[in-house]
C-alpha positions in Angstrom: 18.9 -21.2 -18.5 17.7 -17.3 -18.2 16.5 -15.4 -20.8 18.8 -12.7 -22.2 18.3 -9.9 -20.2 16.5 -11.6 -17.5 17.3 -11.7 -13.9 18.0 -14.4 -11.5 15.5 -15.2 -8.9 17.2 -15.7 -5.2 14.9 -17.2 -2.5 16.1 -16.3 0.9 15.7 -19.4 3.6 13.4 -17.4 5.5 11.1 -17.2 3.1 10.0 -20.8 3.1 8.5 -20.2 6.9 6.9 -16.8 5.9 5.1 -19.1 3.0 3.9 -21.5 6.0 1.6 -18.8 7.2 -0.1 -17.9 4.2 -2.8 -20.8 2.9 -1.1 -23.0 0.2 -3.8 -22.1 -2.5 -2.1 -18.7 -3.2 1.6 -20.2 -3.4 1.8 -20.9 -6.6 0.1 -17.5 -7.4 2.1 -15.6 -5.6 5.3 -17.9 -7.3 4.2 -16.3 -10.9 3.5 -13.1 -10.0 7.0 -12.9 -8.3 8.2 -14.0 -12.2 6.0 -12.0 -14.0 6.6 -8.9 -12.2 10.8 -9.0 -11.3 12.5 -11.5 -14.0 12.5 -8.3 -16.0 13.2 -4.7 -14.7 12.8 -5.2 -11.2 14.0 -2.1 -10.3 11.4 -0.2 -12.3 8.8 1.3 -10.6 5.3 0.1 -11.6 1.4 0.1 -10.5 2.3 -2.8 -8.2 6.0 -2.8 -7.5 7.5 0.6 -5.6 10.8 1.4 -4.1 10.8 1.8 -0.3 12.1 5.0 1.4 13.4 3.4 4.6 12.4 0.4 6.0 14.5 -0.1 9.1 13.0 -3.5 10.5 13.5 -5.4 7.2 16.2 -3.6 5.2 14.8 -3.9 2.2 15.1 -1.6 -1.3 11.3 -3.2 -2.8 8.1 -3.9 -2.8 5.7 -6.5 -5.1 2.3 -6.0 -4.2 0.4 -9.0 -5.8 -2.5 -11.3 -5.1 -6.1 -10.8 -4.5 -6.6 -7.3 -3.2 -2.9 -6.9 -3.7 -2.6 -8.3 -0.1 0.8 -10.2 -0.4 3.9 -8.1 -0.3 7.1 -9.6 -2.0 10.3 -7.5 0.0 13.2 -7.8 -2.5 16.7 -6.4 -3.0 18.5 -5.9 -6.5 21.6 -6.5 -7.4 22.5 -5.4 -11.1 26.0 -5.9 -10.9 25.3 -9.6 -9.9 21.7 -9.3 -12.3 20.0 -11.0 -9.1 16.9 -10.3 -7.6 17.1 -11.3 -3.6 13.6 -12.2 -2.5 13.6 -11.7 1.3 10.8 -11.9 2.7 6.9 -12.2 2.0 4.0 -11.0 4.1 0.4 -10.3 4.3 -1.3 -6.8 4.4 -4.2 -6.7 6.3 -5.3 -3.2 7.1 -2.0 -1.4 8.4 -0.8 -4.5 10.0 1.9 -6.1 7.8 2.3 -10.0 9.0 5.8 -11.7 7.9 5.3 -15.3 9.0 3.9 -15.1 12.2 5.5 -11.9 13.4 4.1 -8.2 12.5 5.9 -6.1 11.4 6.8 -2.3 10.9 7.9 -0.3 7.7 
C-alpha cells in the first residue's frame, strides 16, 4: 500500500528492453533512485529532475538524471489527477548522444 501522499509508480512495457541495454549492476540502482526521486513531488523541479520543453521523438513532460555521472535518464509523465507517475522510457547519456535501448535518440 502507498504512503499518504505518495505516487504510484507505472512501468511502461518498453522499458524492460531499454533496461536490457544497460549492464544489470546499475538496475537496481537506477530502481531506487526512480523511488527516491518521483514517489514524492515528481513534478517538482530539482538538481537532478527537470521539466522538458519539447521533446518531439519521445513525448515526454520529465527528466530523472541519476546514476554515476548522472548518466541514466528516467523519461516520465505525471498524472496528478490519477496521482501516477508514467515511467516511459530509460536511456543512457553519453556525450550528446542519448541511447534508449539500442536506438539513439533526439530531444
Amino acid at each position: 500500500m502507498p504512503h499518504r501522499g505518495s505516487f504510484n509508480l507505472v512501468y511502461a512495457p518498453a522499458v524492460r528492453q531499454h533496461l536490457q541495454a544497460i549492464h544489470r549492476n546499475f538496475h537496481s540502482l537506477i530502481r531506487a533512485e526512480i523511488e527516491a526521486g518521483l514517489l514524492y513531488e515528481p513534478d517538482t523541479p530539482a538538481m537532478n529532475r527537470k521539466e522538458l520543453l519539447a521533446s518531439v521523438e519521445l513525448n515526454v513532460q520529465w527528466e530523472l538524471r541519476c546514476g554515476p555521472g548522472n548518466r541514466f535518464r528516467v523519461f516520465y509523465n505525471v498524472d496528478r489527477g490519477s496521482h501516477a507517475v508514467e515511467i516511459l522510457a530509460i536511456g543512457v547519456k553519453r556525450g550528446a548522444r542519448l541511447m534508449i535501448g539500442r536506438e539513439e535518440v533526439k530531444l
